[in-house]
C-alpha positions in Angstrom: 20.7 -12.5 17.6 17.0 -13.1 18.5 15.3 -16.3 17.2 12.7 -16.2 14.6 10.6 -16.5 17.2 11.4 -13.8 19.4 11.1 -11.2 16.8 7.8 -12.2 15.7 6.8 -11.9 19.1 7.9 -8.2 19.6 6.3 -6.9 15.9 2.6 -8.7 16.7 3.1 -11.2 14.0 3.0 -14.1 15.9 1.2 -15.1 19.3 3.3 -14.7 22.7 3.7 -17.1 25.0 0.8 -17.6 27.6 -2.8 -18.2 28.4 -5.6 -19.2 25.8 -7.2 -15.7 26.3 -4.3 -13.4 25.6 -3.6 -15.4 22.2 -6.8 -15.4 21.3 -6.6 -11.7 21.9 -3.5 -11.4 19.7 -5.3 -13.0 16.9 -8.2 -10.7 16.7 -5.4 -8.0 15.8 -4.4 -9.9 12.3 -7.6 -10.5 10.5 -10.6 -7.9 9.8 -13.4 -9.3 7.4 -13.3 -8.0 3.6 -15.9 -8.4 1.5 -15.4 -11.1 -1.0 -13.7 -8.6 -3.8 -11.7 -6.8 -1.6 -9.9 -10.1 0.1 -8.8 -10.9 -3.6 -7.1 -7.6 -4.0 -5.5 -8.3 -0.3 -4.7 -11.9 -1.4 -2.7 -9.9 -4.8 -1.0 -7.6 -2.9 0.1 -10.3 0.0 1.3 -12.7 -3.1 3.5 -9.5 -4.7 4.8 -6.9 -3.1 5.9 -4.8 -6.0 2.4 -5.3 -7.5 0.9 -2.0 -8.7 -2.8 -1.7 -9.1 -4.0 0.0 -12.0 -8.2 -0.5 -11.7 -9.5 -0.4 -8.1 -12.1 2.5 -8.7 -14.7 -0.3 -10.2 -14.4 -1.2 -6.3 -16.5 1.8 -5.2 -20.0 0.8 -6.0 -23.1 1.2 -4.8 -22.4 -1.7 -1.9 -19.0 0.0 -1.0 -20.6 3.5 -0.5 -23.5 2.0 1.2 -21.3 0.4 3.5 -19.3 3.9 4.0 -22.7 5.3 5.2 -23.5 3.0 7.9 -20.0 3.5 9.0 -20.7 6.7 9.5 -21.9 8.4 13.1 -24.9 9.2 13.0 -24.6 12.0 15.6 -21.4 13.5 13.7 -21.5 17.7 13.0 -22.3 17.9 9.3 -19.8 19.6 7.0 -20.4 22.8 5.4 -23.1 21.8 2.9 -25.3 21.5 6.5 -26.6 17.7 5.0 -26.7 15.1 8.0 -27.1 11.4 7.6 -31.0 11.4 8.9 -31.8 13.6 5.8 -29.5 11.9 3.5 -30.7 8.7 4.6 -34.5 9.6 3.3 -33.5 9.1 0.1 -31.0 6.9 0.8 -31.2 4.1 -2.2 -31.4 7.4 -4.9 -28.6 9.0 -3.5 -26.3 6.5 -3.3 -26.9 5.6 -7.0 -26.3 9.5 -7.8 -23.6 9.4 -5.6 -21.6 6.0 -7.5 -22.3 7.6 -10.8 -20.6 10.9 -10.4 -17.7 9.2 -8.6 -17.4 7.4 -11.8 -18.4 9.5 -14.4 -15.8 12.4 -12.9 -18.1 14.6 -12.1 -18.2 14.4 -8.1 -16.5 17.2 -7.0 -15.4 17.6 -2.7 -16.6 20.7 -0.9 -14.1 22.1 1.4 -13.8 21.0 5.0 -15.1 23.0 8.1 -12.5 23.9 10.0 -13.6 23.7 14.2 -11.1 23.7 17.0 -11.0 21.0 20.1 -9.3 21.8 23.1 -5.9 19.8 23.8 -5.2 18.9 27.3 -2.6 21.3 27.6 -4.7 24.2 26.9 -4.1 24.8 23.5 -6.8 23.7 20.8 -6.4 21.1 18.0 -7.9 21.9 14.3 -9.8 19.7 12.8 -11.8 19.5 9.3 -15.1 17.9 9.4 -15.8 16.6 5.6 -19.3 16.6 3.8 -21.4 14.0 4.8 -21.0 12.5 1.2 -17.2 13.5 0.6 -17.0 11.0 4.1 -18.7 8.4 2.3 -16.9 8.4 -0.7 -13.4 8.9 1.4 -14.3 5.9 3.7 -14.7 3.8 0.6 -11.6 4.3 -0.9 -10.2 4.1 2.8 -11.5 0.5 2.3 -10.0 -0.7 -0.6 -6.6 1.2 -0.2 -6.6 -0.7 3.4 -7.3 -3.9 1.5 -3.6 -2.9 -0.4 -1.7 -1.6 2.3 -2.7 -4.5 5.2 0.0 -6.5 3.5 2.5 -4.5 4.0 2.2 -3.0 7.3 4.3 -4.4 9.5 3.2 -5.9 12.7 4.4 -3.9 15.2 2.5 -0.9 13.3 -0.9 0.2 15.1 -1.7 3.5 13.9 -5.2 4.1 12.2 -5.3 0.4 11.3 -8.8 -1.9 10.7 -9.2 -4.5 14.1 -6.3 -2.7 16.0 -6.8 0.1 19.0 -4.2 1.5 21.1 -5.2 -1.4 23.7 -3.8 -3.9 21.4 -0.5 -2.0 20.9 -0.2 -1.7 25.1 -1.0 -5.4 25.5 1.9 -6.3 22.6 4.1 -3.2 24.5 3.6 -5.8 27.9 4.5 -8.9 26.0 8.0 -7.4 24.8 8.9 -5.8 27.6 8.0 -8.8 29.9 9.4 -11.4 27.3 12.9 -10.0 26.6 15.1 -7.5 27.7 14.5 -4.0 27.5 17.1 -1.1 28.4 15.2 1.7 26.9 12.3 2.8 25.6 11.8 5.9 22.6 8.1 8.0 22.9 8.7 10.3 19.7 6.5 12.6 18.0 6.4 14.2 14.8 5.4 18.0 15.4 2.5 19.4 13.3 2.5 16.3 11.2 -0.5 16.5 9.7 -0.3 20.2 9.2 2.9 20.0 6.9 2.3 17.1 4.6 4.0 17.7 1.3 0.6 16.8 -0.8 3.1 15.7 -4.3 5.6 13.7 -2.2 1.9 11.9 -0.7 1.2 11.1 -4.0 4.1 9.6 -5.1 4.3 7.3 -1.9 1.0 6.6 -2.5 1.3 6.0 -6.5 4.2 3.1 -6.0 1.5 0.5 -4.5 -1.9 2.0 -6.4 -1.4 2.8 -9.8 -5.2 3.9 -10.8 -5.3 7.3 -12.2 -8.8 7.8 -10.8 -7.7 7.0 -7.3 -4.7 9.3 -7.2 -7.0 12.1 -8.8 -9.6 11.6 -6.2 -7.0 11.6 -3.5 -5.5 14.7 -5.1 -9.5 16.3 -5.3 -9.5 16.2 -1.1 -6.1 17.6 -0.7 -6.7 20.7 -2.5 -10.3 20.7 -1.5 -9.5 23.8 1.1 -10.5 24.7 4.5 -13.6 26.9 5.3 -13.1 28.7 8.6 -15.8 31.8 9.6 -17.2 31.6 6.3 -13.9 32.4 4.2 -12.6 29.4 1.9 -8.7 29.1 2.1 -6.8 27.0 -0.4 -4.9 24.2 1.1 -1.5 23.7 -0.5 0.3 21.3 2.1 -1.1 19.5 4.8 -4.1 16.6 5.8 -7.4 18.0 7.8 -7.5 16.1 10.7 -10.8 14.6 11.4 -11.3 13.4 7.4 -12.2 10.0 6.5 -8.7 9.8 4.7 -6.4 11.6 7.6 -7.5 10.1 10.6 
């Protein structure tokens, strides 16, 4: 059996033995600034971990979807509706406030992704979706406030897509295990086509046993089926994430 301590060592949760800079690098890993309302929902879903939320959408305001924008790259390829953040940003106070009210009011609707191709490193080419500049900002904000749920129950040892980690971090916790205890093997696994074959209702109903607000779900629900534009044909999207999107990394 390991101690307490050990195991906390190997899943990030605690700080590994050595010098003041490599625990002070552990400890950036663990804590990412939330705006005041947002560390109250982490502090409820750290207290209970059965706790379903039933009103987050009153979380996307006008500061939340400001915030979205200026996380936003400035030099990204806009999405199909051709609007990029210089020209969105001319108006920028009027069109967030149009923006918040039809998120609210129901009547925001997503406009399918453009679909554009990367090249892998083994010659193939990846697909990806690039979003409309304001179906990222709205997607970024509810990225926020589902992160400010689900950063309690990630386990430590998870560093996948997550706020204040990178794949540095996970290499420097990898070195600490490996160097700390006794290692006889060591699994490199990978789903195939992943994002390609999610099942969009089992998504859902993962998603629906930690956030409980209709309004959330049915947004979620409005950018899976929002469809894929490739050469200037829409297709319907029945399964599967587009990579690329604010909410599919």
């Amino acid at each position: 059996m390991k101690s307490s301590k050990e195991t906390r060592r190997m899943e990030g949760r605690g700080q590994p033995e050595g010098s003041p800079r490599e625990k002070a690098r552990v400890r950036t890993q663990s804590r990412v600034a939330l705006p005041p309302n947002l560390d109250r929902v982490n502090a409820a879903a750290k207290r209970a971990a059965q706790t379903q939320f039933t009103a987050l959408l009153h979380h996307i305001d006008e500061d939340a979807l400001l915030r979205a924008f200026r996380r936003q790259k400035r030099q990204a390829s806009a999405g199909v509706d051709g609007v990029t953040m210089a020209k969105y940003e001319e108006g920028l106070t009027d069109n967030i406030r149009d923006l918040c009210g039809r998120v609210h009011t129901g009547r925001y609707r997503p406009q399918p992704v453009r679909r554009v191709y990367i090249p892998k490193a083994d010659g193939g080419k990846r697909p990806l979706g690039v979003p409309a500049l304001e179906d990222k900002i709205v997607q970024s904000a509810v990225a926020e406030v589902l992160s400010a749920v689900y950063e309690a129950d990630f386990l430590g040892f998870s560093y996948g897509f997550r706020p204040g980690r990178n794949p540095h971090m996970a290499l420097d916790a990898l070195h600490t295990a490996i160097m700390s205890q006794r290692v006889n093997w060591v699994l490199d696994a990978d789903i195939r086509s992943f994002f390609d074959s999610v099942d969009h209702e089992w998504l859902l109903r993962m998603v629906a046993h930690r956030i409980a607000d209709p309004r959330i779900l049915r947004l979620l629900e409005l950018w899976l089926r929002a469809g894929v534009l490739e050469s200037g044909e829409k297709r319907e999207t029945d399964r599967g994430t587009p990579q690329g999107a604010g909410m599919a990394p």
